[in-house]
C-alpha positions in Angstrom: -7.8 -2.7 4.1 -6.3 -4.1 7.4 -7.9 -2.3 10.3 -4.7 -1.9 11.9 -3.5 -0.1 8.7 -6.3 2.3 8.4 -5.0 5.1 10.6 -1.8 5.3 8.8 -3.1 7.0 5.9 -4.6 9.8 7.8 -1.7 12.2 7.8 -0.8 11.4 3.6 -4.7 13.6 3.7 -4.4 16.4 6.3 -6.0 19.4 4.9 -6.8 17.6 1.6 -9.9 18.7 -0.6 -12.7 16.5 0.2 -15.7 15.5 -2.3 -19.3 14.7 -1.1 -20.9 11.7 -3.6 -24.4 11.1 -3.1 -25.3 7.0 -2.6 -24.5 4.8 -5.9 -22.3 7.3 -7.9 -19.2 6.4 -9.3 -16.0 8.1 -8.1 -13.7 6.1 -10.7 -14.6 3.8 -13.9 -12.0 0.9 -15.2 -9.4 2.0 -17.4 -9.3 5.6 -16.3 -6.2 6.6 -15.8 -5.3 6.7 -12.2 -4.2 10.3 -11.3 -5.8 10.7 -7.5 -5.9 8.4 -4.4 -9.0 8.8 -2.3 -9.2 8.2 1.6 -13.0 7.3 2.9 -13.8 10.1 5.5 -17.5 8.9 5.8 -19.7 6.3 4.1 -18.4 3.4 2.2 -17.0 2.8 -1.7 -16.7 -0.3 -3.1 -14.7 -1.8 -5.7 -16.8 -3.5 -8.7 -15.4 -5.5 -11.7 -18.2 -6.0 -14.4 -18.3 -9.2 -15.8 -19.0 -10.2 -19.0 -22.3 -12.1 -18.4 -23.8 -9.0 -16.4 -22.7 -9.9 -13.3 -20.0 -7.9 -10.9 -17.3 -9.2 -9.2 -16.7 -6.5 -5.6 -12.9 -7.0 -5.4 -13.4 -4.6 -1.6 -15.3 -1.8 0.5 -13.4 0.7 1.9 -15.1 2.3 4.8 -13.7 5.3 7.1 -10.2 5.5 7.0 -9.7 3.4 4.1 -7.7 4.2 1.1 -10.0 3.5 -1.9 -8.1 1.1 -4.3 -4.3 1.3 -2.8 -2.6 -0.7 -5.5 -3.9 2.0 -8.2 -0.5 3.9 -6.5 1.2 1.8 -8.9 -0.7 1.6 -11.8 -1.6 3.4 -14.6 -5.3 2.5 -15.2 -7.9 1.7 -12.6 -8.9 -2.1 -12.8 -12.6 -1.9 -11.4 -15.1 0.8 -10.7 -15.5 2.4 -7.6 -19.5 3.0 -6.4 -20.5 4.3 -3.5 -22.9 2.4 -1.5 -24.0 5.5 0.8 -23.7 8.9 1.1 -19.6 9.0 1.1 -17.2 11.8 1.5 -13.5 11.3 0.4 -10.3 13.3 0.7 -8.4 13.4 -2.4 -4.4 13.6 -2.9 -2.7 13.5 -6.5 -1.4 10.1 -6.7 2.5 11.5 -7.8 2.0 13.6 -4.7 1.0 10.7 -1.9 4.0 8.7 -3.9 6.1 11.6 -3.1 4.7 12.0 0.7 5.0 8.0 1.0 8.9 7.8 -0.4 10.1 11.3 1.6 8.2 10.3 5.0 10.6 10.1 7.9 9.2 6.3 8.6 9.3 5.6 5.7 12.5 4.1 2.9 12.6 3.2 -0.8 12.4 -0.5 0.4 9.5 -0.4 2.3 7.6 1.8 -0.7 8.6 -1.1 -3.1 7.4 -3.6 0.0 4.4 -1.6 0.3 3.6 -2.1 -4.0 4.1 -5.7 -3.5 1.8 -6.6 -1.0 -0.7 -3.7 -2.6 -0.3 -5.6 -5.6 -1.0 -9.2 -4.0 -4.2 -7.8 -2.0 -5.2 -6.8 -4.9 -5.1 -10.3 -6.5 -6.8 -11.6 -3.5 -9.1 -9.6 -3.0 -10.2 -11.2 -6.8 -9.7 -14.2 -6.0 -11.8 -14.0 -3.6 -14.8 -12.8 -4.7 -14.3 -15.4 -7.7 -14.6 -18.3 -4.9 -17.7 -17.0 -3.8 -19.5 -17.4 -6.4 -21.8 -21.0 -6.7 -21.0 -22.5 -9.7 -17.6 -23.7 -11.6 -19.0 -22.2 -14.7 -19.4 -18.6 -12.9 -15.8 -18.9 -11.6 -14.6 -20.0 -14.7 -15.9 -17.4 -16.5 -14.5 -14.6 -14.6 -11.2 -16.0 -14.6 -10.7 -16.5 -18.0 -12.4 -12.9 -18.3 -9.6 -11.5 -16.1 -7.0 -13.6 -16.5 -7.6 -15.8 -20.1 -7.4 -19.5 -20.5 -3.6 -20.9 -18.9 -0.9 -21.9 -21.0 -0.6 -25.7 -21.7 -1.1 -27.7 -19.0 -2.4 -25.1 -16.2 -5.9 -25.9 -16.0 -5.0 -27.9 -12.8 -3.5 -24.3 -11.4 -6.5 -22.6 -12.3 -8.8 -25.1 -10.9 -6.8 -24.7 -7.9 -7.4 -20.6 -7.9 -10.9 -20.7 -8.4 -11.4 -23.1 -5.5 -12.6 -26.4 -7.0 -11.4 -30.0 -8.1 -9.4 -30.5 -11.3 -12.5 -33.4 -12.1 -15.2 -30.4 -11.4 -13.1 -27.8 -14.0 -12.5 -30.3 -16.6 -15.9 -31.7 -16.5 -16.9 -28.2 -17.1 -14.2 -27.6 -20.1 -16.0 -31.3 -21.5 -19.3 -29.2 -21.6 -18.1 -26.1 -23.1 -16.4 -27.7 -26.1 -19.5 -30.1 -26.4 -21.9 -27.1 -26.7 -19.4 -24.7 -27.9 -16.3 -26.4 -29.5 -15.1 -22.6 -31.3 -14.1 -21.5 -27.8 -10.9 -24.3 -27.5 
């Protein structure tokens, strides 16, 4: 989360019920349905896509003051896990309720909520495509974009090559090698 935006959420958790999680437990698994938003009082949370392959993808940490996973607002099903990386506390608010607080606020309108899911929405994407960029090799950011996202429709492997951060020549001599060794995947 933006720094600048961290303090706004304070107020959405004023006298909220807090949890204590002990260092490398899991507040939130992907796909389960998204009924909470947590705010970081203490410690640290972060967000953790597992990859096919064994690896994990950290979309974002959330520290104090964060919101844990803000585009979850508007989604039914969590996308990633959520681990703590130290002894964390967290305030929790029903999700319809902090929708409610969020659309009823006296700074705030219906057009800046929708704003609001938008740009949740595209930090979320990011945030993934991000994390996808650092890893080393093509094959490993191939991999866990066709994981999240599936191969492109005709004639987009020049769009994805342009997502996961390398040449078109590096992605399709990559593509060459997988249907070489494994023609049943094309």
């Amino acid at each position: 989360m933006i720094e600048i935006m961290c303090d706004h959420w304070l107020p959405f958790f004023d006298g909220a019920p807090k949890r204590l999680l002990r260092e490398g437990e899991t507040l939130f698994r992907r796909g389960d349905q998204v009924e909470w938003a947590f705010l970081v009082r203490e410690g640290r949370i972060s967000l953790r896509r597992a990859l096919q392959d064994g690896g994990l993808l950290t979309l974002h940490t959330a520290g104090a003051a964060g919101l844990v996973a803000e585009a979850s607002l508007f989604a039914e099903r969590y996308h990633c896990d959520a681990v703590t990386e130290v002894l964390t506390t967290v305030s929790l608010v029903s999700k319809t309720e902090l929708r409610g607080l969020l659309e009823n606020s006296a700074s705030s309108d219906r057009l800046s909520v929708k704003a609001f899911e938008s740009t949740a929405r595209e930090l979320q994407i990011l945030r993934t495509r991000i994390e996808i960029m650092r890893l080393r090799k093509v094959a490993d950011r191939l991999d866990a974009y066709l994981e999240l996202y599936g191969p492109p429709e005709l004639g987009g492997w020049v769009r994805v090559a342009d997502w996961i951060g390398v040449s078109p020549p590096a992605l399709y001599r990559e593509l060459a090698e997988r249907r070489t060794n494994k023609p049943d995947l094309f």
